[in-house]
N, C-alpha and C positions, 0 to 999 in steps of 0.2 A: 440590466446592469452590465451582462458582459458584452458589449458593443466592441468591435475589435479584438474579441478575443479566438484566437486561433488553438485549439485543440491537435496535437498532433503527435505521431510517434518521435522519439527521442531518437537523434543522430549521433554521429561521433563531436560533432563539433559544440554537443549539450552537454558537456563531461563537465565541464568548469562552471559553466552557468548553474547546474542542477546542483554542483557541491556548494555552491555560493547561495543558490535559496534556499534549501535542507540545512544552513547553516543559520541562517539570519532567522529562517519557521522557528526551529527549534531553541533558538538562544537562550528564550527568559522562561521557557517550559521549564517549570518545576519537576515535574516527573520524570522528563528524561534524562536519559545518562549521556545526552549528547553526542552518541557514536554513529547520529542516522544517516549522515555523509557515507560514513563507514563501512556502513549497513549497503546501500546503494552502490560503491563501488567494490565490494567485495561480491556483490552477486551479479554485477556487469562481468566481472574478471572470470566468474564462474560459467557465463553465460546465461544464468539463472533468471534474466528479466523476462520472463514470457510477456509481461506488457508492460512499456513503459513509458508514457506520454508527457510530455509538459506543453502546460500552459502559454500560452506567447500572447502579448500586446504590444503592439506597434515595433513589433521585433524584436521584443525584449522577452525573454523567459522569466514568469513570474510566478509560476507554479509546476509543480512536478508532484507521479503517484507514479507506485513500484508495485508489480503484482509477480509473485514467485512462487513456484509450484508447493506445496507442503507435502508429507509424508504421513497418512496416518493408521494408526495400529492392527484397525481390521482389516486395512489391506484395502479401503476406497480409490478408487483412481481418480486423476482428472481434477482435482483442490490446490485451490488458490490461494495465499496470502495476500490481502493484501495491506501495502505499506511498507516502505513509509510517504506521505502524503503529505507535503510542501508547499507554502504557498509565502508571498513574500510577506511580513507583517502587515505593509501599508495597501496593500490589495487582500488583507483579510476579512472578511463578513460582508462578502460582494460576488457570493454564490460563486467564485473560482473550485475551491475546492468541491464543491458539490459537484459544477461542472466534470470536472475530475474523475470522481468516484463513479459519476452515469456513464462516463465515456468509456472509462476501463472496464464496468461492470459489461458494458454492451458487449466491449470486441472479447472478453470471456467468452460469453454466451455465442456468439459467433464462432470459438475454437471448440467449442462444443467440451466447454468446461462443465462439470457437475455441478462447483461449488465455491463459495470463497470464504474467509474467516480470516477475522482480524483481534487486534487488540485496542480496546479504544475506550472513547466516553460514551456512557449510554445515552444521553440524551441525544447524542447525535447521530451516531450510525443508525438507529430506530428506524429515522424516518426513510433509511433506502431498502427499508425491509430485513436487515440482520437483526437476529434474535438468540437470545443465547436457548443452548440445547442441551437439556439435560443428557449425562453421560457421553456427550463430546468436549474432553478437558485440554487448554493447555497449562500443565505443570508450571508451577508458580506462579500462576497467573488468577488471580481472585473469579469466579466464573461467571462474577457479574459485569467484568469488564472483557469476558473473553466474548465472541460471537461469531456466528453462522448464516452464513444466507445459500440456500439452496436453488438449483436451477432447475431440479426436474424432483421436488416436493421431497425425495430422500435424503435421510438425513446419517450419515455416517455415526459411527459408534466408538469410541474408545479416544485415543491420547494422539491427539495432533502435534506433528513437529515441524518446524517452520526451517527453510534452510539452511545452512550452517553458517552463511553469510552474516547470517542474522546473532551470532557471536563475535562481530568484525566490532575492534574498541581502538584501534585505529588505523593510519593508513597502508593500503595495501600492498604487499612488498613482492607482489607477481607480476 
């Protein structure tokens, strides 16, 4: 299914293309608060993308995924967020985003990351191996939609905090 699709790290010249698909991904999502644009250029401004790749077909950016360091309580190093994770509506349920999620999961593990955790639906993060872990929580976040996927079987303990980017509601004024 992805024939022509090119996987690759995001340039300066993907600032408006990745605002424009995070915009149209997220539109008719009920759950969100629509700040994921937000979300992404507040932790470019930070510097905060430790990885962040978008999608391209036929030279078009049709997808995009954000991975940025987290903070957590006992003091783990090396943890990743990842998201937010964009893909255009009319190239949705055409294994883009999965593409996505393998490609950023890889070059993690290549920076000799520990770990990553996300917010999401369970049905779907499951199948790349994230699993939620008892007594790793993030705060307001129901624990069944929070999750954890470890890169060397250890599992961190206590209260994850995701960048401050990740408060951006809208655009950013740095």
């Amino acid at each position: 299914m992805n024939t022509n699709l090119v996987i690759r790290n995001e340039t300066d010249a993907d600032a408006t293309p990745i605002h424009d698909v995070t915009v149209a991904a997220f539109e008719t999502l009920e759950i969100s608060r629509h700040t994921e644009q937000f979300i992404i250029e507040a932790l470019r401004a930070a510097k905060a993308l430790s990885v962040s790749l978008v999608a391209e077909r036929d030279g078009h950016v049709i997808g995009h995924i954000a991975f940025s360091p987290v903070a957590i309580s006992d003091g783990t190093p090396d943890w990743y967020g990842l998201g937010p994770v964009s893909v255009l509506p009319a190239y949705q349920r055409q294994g883009i985003g999965t593409a996505l999620i393998r490609e950023g999961l890889s070059r993690l593990k290549a920076m000799n990351a520990r770990g990553c955790c996300l917010v999401g639906h369970p049905d779907y993060y499951r199948k790349f191996g994230f699993r939620t872990v008892p007594g790793l929580v993030l705060e307001g976040v129901p624990p069944e939609f929070f999750f954890a996927l470890s890169f060397d079987d250890q599992f961190p303990q206590g209260s994850v905090t995701f960048h401050e980017g990740f408060n951006a509601d809208g655009p950013s004024t740095g």
